[in-house]
KELO-484137 format. One record per residue (C-alpha): residue in one letter; x, y, z. Coordinates in pm, whole numbers, padded with zeros to 5 digits, always signed. Example, Ala and Ser with C-alpha at 12.3 -4.5 7.8 and 13.67 -1.06 7.14 Angstrom:
# KELO-484137
A+01230-00450+00780S+01367-00106+00714
This chain:
# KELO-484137
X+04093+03117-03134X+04211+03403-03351X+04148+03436-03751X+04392+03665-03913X+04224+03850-04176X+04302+04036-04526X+04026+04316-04418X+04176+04612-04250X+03856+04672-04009X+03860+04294-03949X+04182+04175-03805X+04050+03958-03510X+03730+03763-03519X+03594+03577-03285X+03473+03207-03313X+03171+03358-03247X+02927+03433-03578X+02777+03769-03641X+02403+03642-03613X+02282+03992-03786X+02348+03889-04119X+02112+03772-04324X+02293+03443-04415X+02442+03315-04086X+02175+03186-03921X+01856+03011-04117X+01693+02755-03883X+01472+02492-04084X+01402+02228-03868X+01169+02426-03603X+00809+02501-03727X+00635+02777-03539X+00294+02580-03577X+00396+02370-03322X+00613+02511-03065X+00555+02313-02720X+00692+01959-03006X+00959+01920-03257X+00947+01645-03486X+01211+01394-03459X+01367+01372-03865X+01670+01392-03941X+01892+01801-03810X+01972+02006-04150X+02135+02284-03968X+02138+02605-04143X+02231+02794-04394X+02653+02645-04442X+02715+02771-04766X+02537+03111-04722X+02731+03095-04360X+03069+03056-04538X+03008+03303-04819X+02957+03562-04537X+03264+03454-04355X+03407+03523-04694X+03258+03867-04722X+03432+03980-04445X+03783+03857-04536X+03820+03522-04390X+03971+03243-04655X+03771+02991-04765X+03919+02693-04613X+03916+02900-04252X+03527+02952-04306X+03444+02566-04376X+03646+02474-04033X+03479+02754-03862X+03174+02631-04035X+03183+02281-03941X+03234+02347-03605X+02948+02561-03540X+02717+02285-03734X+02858+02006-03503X+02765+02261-03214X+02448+02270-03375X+02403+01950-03448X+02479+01839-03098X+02280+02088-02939X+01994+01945-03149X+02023+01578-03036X+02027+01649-02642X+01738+01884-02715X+01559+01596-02934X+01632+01358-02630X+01429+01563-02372X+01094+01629-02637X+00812+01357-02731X+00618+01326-03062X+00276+01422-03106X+00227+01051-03172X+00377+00949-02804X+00146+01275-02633X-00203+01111-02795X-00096+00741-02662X-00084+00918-02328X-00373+01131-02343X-00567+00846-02511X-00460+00585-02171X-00550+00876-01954X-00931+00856-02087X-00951+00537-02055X-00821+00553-01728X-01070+00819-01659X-01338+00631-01783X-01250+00310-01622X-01270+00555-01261X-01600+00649-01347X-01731+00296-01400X-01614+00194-01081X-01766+00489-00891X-02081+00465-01070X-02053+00070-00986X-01968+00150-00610X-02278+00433-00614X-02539+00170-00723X-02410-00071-00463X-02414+00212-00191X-02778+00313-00296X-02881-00068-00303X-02728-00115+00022X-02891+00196+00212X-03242+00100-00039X-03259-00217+00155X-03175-00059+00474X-03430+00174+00443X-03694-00072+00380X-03612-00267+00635X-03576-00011+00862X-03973+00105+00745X-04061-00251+00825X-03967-00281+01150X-04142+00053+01197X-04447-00044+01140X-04389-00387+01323X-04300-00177+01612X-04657+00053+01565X-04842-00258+01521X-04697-00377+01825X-04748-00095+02021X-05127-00051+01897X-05191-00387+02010X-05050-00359+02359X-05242-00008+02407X-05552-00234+02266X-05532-00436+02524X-05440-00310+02801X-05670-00071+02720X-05981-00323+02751X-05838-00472+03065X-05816-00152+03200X-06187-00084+03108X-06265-00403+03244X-06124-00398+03555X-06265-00013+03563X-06605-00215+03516X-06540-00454+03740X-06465-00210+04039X-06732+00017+04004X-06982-00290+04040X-06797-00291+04414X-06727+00093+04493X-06696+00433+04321X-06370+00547+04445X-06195+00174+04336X-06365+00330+04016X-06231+00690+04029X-05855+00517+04089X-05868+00273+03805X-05983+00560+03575X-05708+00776+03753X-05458+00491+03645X-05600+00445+03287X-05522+00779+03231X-05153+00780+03343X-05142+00489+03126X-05289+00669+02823X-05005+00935+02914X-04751+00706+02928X-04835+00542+02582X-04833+00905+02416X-04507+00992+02560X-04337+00659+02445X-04468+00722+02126X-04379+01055+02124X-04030+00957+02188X-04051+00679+01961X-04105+00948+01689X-03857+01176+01779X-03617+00848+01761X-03752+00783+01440X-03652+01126+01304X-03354+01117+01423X-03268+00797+01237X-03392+00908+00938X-03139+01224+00945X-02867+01055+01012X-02947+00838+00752X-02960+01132+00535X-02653+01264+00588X-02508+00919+00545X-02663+00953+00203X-02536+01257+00118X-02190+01207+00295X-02104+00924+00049X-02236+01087-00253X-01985+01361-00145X-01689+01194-00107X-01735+01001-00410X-01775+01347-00590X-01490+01484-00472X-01308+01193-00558X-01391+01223-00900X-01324+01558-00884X-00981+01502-00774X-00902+01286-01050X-01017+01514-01275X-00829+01779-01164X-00496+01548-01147X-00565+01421-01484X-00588+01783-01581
């Protein structure tokens, strides 16, 4: 598209505007307070009069500068819309901010729920576990008890008929008494090696449900 014009130093000019001067180009509808959203009212273009009066300036007839002008503002103006279409209101960015919290918050109810059930559940474990521990000692202090006094008994008994019956019964009572203390002694060991595990049980779940929460948080973010 070529203009003729009446200025000597401006015979050609092209369709596109010289943005240097001061009245082509005066945007109204962006507001530099807020430059990530742009309201959605209604596009006022710039500056078409002050746009034409410098077409004007530089020779161009009046009627030429209102076509040229009304095709740059449709430009404009259509440039605006698909821009508009691909930006949400402030409005729109709360509703999904706000349903994000509550989202979040929801999540954290449920893993706080989840927790208390996991610590109830490993709670009643736990004492049961303790109760069948001491079952078990009673149990085993009964046994020695007793087979204890038989031991002494028949230890009693035997001596009343010979002294080396008597030195082999208290020979046996002893590997008895050694064979108690080792079971327990492994019983013990067992025992702390349940209680470890039952630790890091523990300590694996309140992991994993941190870094759950974590995750969210960071995906939310």
């Amino acid at each position: 598209m070529r203009i003729l014009s009446r200025n000597p130093f401006c015979s050609r000019i092209s369709p596109i505007p010289y943005f240097s001067h001061p009245y082509l180009f005066k945007p109204s509808f962006i507001k530099p307070k807020t430059p990530s959203l742009i309201s959605r009212r209604s596009y006022h273009g710039f500056n078409t009069l002050g746009f034409v009066r410098a077409l004007q300036e530089v020779g161009i007839e009046k009627k030429n500068a209102e076509i040229f002008m009304e095709a740059i503002s449709n430009v404009y103006a259509n440039s605006h819309k698909k821009m508009s279409g691909y930006l949400v209101t402030k409005e729109q960015q709360d509703r999904v901010m706000y349903q994000q919290k509550v989202d979040f918050a929801h999540l954290r109810s449920e893993l706080q729920s989840i927790e208390r059930q996991e610590m109830a559940a490993l709670h009643a474990q736990a004492e049961q576990l303790f109760s069948d521990i001491e079952r078990l000692k009673t149990s085993f202090r009964d046994q020695l008890n007793n087979s204890t006094a038989e031991a002494r008994l028949q230890l009693s008994i035997e001596r009343l008929n010979h002294y080396d019956e008597a030195s082999l019964q208290e020979l046996k009572l002893r590997e008895l008494s050694a064979e108690i203390d080792t079971e327990m002694s492994n019983f013990r060991t067992q025992l702390a090696t349940f209680k470890t595990q039952t630790l890091q049980w523990l300590l694996g779940i309140v992991t994993g449900s941190g870094a759950l929460l974590l995750a969210y948080v960071r995906l939310i973010i």
